[in-house]
Gaussian input, Z-matrix of N, CA and C with variables (Angstrom, degrees):
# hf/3-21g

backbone

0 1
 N
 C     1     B1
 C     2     B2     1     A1
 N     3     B3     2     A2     1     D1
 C     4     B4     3     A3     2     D2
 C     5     B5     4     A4     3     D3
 N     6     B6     5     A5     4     D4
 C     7     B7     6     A6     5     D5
 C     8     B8     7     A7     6     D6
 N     9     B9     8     A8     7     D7
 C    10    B10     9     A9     8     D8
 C    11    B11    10    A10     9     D9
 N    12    B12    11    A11    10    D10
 C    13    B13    12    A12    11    D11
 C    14    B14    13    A13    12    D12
 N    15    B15    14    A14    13    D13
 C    16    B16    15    A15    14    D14
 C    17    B17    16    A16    15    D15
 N    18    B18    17    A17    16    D16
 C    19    B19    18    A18    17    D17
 C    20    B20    19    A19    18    D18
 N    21    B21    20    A20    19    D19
 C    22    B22    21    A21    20    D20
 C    23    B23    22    A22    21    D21
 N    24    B24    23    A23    22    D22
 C    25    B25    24    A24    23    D23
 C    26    B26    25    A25    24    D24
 N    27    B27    26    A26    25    D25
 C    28    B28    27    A27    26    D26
 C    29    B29    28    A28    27    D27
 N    30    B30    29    A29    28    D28
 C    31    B31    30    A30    29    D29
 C    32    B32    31    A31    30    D30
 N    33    B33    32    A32    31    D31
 C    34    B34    33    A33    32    D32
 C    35    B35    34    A34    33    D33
 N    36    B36    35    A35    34    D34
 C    37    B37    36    A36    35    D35
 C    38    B38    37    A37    36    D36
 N    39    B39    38    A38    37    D37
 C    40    B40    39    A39    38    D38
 C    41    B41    40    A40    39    D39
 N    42    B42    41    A41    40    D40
 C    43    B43    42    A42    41    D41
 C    44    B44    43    A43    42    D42
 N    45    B45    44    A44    43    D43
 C    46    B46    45    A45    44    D44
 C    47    B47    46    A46    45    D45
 N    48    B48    47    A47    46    D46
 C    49    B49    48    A48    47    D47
 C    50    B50    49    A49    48    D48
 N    51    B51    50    A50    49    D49
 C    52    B52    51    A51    50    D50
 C    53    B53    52    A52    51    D51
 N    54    B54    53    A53    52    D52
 C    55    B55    54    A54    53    D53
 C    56    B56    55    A55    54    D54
 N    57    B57    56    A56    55    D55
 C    58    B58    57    A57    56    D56
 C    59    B59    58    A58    57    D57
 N    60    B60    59    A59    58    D58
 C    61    B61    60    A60    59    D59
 C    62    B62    61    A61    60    D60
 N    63    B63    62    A62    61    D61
 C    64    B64    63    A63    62    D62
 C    65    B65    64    A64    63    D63
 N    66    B66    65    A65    64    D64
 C    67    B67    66    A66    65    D65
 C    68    B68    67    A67    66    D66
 N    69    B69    68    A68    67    D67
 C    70    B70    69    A69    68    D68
 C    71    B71    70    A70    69    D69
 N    72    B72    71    A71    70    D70
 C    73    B73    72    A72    71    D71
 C    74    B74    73    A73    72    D72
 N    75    B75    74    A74    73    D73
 C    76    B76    75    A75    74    D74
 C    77    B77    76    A76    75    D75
 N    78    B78    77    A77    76    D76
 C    79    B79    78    A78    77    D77
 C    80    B80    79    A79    78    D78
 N    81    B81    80    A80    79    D79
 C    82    B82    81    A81    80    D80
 C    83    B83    82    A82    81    D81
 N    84    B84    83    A83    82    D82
 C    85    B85    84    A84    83    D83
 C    86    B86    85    A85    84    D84
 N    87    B87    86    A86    85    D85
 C    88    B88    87    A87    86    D86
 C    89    B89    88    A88    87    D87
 N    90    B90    89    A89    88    D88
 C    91    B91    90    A90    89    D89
 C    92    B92    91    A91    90    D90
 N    93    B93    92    A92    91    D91
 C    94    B94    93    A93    92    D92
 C    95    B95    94    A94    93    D93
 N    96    B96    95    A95    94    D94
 C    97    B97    96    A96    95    D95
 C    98    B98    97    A97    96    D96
 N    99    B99    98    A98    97    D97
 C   100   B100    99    A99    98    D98
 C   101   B101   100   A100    99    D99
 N   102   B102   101   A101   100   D100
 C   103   B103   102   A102   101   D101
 C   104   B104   103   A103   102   D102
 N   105   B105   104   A104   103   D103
 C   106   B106   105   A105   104   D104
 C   107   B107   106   A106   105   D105
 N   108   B108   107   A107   106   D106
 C   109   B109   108   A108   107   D107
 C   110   B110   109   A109   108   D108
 N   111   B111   110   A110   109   D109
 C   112   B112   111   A111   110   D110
 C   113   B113   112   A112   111   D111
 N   114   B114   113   A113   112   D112
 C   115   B115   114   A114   113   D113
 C   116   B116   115   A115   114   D114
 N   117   B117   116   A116   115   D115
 C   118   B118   117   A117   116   D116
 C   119   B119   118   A118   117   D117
 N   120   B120   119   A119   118   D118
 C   121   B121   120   A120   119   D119
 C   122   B122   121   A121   120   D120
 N   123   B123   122   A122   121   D121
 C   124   B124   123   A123   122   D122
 C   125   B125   124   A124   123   D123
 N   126   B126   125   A125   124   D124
 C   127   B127   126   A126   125   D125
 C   128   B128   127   A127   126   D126
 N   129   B129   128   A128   127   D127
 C   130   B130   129   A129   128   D128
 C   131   B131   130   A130   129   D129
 N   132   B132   131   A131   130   D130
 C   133   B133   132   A132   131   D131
 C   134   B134   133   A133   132   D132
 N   135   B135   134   A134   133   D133
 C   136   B136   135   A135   134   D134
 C   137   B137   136   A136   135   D135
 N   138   B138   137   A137   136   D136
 C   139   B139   138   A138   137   D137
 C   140   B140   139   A139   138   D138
 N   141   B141   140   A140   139   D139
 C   142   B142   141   A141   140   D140
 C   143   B143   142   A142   141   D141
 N   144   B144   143   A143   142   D142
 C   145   B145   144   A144   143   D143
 C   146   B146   145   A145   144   D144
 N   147   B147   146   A146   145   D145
 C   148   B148   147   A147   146   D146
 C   149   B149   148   A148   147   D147
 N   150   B150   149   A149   148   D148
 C   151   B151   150   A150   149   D149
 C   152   B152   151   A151   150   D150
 N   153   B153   152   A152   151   D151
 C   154   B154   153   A153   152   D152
 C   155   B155   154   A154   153   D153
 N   156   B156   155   A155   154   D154
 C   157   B157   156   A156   155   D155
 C   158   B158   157   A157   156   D156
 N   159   B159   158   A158   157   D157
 C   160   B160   159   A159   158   D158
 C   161   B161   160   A160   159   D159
 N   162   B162   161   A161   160   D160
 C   163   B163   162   A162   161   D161
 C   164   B164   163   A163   162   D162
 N   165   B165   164   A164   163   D163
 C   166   B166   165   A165   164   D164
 C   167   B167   166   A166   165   D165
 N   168   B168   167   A167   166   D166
 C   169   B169   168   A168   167   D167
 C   170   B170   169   A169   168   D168
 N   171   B171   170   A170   169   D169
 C   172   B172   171   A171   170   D170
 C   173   B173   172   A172   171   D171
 N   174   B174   173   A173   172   D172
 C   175   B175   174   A174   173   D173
 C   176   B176   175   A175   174   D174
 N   177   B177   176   A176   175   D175
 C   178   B178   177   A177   176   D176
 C   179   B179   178   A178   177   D177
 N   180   B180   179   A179   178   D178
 C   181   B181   180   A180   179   D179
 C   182   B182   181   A181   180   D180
 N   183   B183   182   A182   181   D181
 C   184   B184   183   A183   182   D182
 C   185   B185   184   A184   183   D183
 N   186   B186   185   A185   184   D184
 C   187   B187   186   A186   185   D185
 C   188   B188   187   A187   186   D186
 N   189   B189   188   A188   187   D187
 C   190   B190   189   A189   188   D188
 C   191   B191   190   A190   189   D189
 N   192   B192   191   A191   190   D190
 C   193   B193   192   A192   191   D191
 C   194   B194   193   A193   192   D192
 N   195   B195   194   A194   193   D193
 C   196   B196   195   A195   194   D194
 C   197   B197   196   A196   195   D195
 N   198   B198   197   A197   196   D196
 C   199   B199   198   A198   197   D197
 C   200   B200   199   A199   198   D198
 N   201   B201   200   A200   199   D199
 C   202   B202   201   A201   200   D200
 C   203   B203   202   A202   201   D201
 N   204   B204   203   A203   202   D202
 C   205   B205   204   A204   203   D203
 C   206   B206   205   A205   204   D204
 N   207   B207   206   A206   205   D205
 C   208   B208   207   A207   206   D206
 C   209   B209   208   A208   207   D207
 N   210   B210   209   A209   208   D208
 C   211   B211   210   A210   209   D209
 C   212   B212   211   A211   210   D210
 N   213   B213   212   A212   211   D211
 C   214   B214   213   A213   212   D212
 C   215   B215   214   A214   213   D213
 N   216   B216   215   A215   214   D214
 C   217   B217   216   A216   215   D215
 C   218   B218   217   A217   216   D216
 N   219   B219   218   A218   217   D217
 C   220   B220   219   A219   218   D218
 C   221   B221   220   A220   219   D219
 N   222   B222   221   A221   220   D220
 C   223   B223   222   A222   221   D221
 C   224   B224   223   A223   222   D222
 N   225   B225   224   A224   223   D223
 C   226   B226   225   A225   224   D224
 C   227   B227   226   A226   225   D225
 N   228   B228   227   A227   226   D226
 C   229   B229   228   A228   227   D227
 C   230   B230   229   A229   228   D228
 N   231   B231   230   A230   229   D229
 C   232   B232   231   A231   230   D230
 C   233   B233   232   A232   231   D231
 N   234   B234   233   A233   232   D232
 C   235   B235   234   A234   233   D233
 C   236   B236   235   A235   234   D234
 N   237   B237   236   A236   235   D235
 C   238   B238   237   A237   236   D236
 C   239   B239   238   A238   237   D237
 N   240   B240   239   A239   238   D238
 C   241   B241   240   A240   239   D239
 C   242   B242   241   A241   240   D240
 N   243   B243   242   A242   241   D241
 C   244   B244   243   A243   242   D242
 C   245   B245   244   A244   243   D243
 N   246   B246   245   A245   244   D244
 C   247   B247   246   A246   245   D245
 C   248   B248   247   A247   246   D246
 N   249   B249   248   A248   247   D247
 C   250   B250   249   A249   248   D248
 C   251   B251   250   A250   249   D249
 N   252   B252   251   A251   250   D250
 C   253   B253   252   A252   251   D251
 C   254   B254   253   A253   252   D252
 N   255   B255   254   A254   253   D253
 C   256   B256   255   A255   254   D254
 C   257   B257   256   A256   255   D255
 N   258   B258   257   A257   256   D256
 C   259   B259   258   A258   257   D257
 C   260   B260   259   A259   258   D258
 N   261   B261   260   A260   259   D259
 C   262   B262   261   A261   260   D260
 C   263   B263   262   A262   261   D261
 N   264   B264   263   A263   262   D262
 C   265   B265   264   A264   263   D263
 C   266   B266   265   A265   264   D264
 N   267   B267   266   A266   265   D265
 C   268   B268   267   A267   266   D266
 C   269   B269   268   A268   267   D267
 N   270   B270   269   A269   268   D268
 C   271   B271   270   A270   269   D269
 C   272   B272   271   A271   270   D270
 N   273   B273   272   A272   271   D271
 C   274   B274   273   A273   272   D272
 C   275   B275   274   A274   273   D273
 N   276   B276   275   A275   274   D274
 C   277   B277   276   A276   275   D275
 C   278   B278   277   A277   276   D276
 N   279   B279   278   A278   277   D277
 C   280   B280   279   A279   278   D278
 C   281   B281   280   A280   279   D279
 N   282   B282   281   A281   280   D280
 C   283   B283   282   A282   281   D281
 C   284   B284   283   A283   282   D282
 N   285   B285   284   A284   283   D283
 C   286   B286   285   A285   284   D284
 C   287   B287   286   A286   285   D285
 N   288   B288   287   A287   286   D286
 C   289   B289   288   A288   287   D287
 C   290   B290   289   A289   288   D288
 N   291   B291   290   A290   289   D289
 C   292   B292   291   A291   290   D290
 C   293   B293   292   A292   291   D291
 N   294   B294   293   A293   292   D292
 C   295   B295   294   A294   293   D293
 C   296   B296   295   A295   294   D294
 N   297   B297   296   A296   295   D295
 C   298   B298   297   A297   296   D296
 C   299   B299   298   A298   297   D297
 N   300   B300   299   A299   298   D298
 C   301   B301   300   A300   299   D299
 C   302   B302   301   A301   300   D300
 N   303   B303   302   A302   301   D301
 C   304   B304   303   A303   302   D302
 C   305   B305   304   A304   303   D303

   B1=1.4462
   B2=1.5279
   B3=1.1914
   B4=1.8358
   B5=2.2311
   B6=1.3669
   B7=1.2088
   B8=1.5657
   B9=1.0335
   B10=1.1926
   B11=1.7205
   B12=1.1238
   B13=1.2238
   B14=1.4857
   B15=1.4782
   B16=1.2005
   B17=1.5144
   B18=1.3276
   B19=1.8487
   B20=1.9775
   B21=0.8272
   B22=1.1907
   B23=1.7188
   B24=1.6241
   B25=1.1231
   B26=2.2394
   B27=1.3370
   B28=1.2800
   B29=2.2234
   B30=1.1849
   B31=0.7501
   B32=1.1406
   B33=1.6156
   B34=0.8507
   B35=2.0093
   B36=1.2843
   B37=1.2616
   B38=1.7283
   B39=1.3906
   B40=1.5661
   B41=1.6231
   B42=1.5523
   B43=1.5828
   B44=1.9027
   B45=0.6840
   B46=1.8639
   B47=1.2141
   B48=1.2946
   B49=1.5574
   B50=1.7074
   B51=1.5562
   B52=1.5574
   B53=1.6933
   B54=0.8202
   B55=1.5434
   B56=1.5822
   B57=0.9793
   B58=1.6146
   B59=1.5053
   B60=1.6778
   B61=1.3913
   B62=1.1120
   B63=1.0568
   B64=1.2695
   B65=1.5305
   B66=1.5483
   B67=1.7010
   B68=1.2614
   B69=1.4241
   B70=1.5663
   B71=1.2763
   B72=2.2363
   B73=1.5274
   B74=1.9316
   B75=1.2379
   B76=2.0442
   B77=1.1611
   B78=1.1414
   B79=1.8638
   B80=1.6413
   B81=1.5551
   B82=1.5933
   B83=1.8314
   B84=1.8768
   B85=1.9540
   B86=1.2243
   B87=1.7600
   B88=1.4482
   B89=1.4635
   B90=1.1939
   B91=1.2347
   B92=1.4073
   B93=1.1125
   B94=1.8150
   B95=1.2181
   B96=1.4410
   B97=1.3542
   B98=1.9115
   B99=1.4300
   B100=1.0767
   B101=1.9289
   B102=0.9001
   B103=1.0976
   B104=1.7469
   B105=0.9907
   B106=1.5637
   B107=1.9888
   B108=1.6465
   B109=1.8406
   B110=1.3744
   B111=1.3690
   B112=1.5726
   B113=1.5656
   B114=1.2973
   B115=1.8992
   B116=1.4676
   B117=1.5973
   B118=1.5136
   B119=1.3357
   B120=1.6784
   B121=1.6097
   B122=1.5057
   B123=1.2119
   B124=1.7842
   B125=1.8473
   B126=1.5653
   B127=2.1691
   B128=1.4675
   B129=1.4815
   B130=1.7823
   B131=1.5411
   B132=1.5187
   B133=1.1563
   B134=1.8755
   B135=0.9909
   B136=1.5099
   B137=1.3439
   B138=1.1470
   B139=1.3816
   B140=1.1654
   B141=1.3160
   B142=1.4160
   B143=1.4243
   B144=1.1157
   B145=1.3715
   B146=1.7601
   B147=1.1649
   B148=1.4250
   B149=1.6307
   B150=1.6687
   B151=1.7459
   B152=1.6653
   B153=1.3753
   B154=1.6521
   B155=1.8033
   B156=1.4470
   B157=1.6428
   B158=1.4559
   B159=1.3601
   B160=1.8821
   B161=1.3522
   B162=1.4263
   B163=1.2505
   B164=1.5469
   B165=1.1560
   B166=1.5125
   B167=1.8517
   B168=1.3721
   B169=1.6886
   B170=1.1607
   B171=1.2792
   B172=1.5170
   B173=1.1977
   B174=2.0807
   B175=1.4386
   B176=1.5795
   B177=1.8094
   B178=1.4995
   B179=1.6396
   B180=1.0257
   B181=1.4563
   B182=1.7541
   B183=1.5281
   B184=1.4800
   B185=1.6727
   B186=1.2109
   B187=1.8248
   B188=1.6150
   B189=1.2461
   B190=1.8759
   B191=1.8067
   B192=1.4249
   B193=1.5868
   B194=1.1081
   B195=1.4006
   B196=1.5138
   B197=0.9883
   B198=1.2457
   B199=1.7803
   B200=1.6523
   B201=1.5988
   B202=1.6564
   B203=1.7886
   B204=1.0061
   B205=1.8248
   B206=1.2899
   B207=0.9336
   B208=1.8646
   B209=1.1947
   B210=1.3197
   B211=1.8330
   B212=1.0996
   B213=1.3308
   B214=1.5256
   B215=1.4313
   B216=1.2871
   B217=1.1913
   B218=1.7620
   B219=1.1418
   B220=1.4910
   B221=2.3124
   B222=0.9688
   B223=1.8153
   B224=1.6292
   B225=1.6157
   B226=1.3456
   B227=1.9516
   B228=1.1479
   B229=1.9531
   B230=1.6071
   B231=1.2723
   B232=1.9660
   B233=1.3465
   B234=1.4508
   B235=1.4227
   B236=1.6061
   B237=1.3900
   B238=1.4862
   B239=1.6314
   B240=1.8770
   B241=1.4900
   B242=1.6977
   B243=1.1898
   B244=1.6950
   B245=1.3697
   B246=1.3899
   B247=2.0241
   B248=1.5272
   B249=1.2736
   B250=1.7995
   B251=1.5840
   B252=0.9815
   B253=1.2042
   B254=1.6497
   B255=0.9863
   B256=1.6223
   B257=1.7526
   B258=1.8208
   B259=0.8861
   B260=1.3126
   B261=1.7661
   B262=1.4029
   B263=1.7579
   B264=1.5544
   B265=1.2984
   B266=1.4755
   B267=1.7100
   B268=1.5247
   B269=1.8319
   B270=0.9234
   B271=1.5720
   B272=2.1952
   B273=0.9912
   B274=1.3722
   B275=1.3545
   B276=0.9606
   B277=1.6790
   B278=1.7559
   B279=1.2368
   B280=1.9686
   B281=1.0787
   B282=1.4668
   B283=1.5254
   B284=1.7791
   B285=1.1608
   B286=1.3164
   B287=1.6169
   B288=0.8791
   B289=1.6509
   B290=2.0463
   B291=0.9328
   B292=1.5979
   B293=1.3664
   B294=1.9364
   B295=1.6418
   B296=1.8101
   B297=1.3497
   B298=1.5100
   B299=1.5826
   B300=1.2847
   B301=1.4095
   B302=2.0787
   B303=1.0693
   B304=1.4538
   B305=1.8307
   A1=108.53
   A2=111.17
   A3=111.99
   A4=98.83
   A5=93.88
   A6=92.46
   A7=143.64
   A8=121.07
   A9=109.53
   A10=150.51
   A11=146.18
   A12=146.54
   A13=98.38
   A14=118.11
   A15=128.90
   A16=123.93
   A17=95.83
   A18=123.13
   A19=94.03
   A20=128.68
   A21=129.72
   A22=113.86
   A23=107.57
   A24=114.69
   A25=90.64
   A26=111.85
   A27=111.18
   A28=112.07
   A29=104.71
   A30=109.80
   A31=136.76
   A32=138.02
   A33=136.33
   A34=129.80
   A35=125.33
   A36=103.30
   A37=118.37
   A38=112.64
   A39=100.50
   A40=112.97
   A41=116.80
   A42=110.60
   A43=104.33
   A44=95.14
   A45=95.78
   A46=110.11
   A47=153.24
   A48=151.09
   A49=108.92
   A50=122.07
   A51=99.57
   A52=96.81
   A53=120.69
   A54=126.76
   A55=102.53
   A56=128.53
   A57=108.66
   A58=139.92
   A59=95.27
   A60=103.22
   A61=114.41
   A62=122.01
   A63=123.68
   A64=109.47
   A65=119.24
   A66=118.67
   A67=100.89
   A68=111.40
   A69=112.63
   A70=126.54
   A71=96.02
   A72=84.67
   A73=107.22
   A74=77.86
   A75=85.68
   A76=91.54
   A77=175.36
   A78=160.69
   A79=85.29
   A80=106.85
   A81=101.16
   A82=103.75
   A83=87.89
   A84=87.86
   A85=119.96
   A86=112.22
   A87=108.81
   A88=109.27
   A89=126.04
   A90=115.27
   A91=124.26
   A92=133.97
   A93=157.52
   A94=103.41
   A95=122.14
   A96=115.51
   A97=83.65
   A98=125.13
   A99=112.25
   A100=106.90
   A101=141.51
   A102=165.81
   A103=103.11
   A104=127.07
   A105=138.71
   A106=104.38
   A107=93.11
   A108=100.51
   A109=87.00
   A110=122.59
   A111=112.16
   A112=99.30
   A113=112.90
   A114=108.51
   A115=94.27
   A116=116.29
   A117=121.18
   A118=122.16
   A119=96.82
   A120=113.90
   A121=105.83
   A122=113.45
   A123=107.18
   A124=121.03
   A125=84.78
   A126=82.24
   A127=94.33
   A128=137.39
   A129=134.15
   A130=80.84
   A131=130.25
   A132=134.27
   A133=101.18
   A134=117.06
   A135=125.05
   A136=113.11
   A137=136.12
   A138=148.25
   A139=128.79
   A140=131.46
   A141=122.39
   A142=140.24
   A143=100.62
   A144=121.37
   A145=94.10
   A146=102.80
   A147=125.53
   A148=96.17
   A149=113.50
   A150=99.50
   A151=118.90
   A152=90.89
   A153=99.07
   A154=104.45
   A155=78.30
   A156=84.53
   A157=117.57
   A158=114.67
   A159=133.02
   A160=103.55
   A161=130.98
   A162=130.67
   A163=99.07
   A164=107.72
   A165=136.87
   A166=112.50
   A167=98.97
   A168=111.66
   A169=115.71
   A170=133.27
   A171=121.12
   A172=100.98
   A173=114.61
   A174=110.04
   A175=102.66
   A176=109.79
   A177=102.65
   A178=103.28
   A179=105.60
   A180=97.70
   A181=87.04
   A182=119.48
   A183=106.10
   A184=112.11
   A185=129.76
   A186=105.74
   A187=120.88
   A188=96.28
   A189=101.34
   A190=113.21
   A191=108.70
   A192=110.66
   A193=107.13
   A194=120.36
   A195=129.30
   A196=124.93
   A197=135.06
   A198=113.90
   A199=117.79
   A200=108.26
   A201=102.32
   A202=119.12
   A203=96.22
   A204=99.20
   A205=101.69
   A206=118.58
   A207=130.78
   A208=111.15
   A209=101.79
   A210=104.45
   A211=95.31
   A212=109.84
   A213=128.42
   A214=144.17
   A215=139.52
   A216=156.34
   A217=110.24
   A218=119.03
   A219=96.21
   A220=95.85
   A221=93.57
   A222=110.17
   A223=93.41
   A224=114.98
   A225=115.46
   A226=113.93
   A227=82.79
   A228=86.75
   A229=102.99
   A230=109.55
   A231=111.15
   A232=110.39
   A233=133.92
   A234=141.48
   A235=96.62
   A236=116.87
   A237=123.87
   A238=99.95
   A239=107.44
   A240=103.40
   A241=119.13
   A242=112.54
   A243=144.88
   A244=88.79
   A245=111.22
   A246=115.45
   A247=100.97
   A248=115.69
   A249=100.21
   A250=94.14
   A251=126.86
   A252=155.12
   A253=105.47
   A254=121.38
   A255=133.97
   A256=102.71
   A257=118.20
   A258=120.24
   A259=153.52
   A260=114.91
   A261=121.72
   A262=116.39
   A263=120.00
   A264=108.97
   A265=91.81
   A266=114.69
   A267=100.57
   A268=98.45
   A269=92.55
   A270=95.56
   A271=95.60
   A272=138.97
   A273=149.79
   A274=88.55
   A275=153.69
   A276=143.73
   A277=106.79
   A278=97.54
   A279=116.07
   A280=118.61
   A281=109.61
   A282=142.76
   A283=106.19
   A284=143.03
   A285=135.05
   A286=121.15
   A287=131.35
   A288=111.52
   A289=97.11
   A290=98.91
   A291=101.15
   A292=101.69
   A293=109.93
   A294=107.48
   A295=118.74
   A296=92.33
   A297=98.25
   A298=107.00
   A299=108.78
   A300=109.47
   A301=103.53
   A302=101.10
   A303=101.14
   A304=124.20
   D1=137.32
   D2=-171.76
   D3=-82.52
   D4=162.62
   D5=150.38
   D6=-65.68
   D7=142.25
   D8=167.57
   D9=-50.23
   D10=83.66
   D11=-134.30
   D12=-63.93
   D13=145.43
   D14=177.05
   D15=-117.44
   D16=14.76
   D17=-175.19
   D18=-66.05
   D19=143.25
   D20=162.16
   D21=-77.98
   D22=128.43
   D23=-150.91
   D24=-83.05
   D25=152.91
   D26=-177.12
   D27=103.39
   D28=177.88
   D29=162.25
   D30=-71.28
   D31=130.60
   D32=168.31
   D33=-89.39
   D34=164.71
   D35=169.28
   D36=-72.18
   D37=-33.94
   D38=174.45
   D39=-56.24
   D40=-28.38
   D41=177.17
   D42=-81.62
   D43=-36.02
   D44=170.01
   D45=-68.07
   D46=-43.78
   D47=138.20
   D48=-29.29
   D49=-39.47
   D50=-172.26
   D51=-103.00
   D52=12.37
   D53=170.56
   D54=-105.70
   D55=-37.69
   D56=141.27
   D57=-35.74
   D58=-58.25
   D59=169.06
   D60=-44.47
   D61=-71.04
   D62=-151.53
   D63=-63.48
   D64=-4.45
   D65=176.97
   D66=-112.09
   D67=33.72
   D68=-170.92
   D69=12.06
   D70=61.78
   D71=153.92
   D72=-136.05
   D73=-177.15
   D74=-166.19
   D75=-98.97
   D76=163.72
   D77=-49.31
   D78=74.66
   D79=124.40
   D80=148.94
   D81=-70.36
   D82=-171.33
   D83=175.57
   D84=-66.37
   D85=-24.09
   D86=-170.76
   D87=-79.23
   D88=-28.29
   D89=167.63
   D90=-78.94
   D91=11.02
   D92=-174.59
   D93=-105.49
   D94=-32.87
   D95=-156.47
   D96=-101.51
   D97=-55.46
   D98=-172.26
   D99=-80.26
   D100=43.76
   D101=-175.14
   D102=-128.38
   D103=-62.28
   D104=-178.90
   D105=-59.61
   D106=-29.53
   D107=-161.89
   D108=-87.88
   D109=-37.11
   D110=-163.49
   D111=-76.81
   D112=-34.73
   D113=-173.98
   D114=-53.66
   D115=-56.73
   D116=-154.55
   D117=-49.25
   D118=-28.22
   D119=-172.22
   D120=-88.71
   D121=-42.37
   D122=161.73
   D123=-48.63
   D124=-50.65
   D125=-171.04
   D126=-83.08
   D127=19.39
   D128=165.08
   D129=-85.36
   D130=-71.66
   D131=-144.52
   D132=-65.99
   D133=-50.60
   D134=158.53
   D135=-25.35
   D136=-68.27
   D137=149.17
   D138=-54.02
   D139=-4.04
   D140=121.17
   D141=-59.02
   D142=-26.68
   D143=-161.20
   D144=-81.88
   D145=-42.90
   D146=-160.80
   D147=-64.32
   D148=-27.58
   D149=-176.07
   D150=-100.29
   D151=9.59
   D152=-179.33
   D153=-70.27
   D154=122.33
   D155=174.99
   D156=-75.50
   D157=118.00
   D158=-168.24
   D159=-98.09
   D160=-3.95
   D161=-164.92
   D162=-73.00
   D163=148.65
   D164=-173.94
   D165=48.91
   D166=17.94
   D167=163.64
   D168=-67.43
   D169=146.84
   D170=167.18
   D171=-115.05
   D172=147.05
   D173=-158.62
   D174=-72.79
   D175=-177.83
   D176=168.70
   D177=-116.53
   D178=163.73
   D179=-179.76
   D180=-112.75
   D181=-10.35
   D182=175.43
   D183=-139.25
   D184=122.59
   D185=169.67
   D186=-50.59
   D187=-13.98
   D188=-178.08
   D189=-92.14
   D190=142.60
   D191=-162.68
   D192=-98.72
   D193=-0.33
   D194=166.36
   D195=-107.73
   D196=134.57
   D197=157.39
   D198=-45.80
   D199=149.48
   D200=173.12
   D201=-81.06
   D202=146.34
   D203=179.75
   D204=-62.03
   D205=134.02
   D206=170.71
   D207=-107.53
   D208=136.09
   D209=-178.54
   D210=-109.72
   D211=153.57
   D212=154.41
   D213=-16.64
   D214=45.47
   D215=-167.57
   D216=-11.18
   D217=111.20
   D218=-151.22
   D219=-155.95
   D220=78.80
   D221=-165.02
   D222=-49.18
   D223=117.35
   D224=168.05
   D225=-114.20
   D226=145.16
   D227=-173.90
   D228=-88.12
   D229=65.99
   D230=-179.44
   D231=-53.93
   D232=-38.02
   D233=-146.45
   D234=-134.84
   D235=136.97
   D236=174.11
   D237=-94.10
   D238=139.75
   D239=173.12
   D240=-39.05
   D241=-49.10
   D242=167.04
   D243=-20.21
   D244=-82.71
   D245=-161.82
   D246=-67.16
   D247=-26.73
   D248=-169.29
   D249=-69.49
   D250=-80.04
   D251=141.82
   D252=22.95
   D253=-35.99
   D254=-159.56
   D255=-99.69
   D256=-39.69
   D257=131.58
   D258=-18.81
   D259=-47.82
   D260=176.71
   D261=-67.73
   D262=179.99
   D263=-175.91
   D264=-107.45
   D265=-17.43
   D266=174.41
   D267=-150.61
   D268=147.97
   D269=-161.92
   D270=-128.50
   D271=175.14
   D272=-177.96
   D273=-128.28
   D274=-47.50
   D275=-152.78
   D276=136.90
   D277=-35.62
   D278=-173.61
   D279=-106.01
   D280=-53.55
   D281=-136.02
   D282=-99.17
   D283=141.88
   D284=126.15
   D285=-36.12
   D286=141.69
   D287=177.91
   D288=-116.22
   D289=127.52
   D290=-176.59
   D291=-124.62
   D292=145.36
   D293=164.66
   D294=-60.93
   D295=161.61
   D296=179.42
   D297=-72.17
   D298=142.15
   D299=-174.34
   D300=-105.46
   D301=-54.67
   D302=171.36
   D303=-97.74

């Protein structure tokens, strides 16, 4: 049998700092530290959730007890290419014109 881990269970701010990294962003500490409190309070609530007894529940495939009314699928032209178009900062005649990304 292993020992028992003494890591504090949840997020920490050094794991909230490399989960930043990795979305390349810089967070001072105060926002790391309440970043770490807001995860903690989600995966507490997670784990509540987690001890509700579901037994003899049947799943839902919807929270709603009805089906939704469906309307008529029906393609309307609200906006002329012209006005969208008039909007952009550079347009080809058709096109959006966007910088190259790769």
């Amino acid at each position: 049998m292993s020992a028992p881990s003494h890591e504090p269970k949840g997020l920490s701010s050094k794991d909230a700092a490399a989960i930043a990294r990795l979305a390349r962003l810089s967070p001072d500490d105060a926002l790391l530290e309440r970043f770490a409190r807001q995860a903690n309070d989600i995966l507490a609530a997670m784990e509540t959730l987690a001890e509700v007894d579901t037994a003899g529940v049947a799943p839902l495939y919807s929270p709603m007890e009805h089906a939704p009314v469906l309307r008529e699928d029906v393609a309307l032209q609200v906006h002329s290419r012209e006005d969208l178009l008039a909007n952009a900062p550079e347009t080809d005649g058709q096109f959006f014109m966007v910088p190259r990304i790769v």
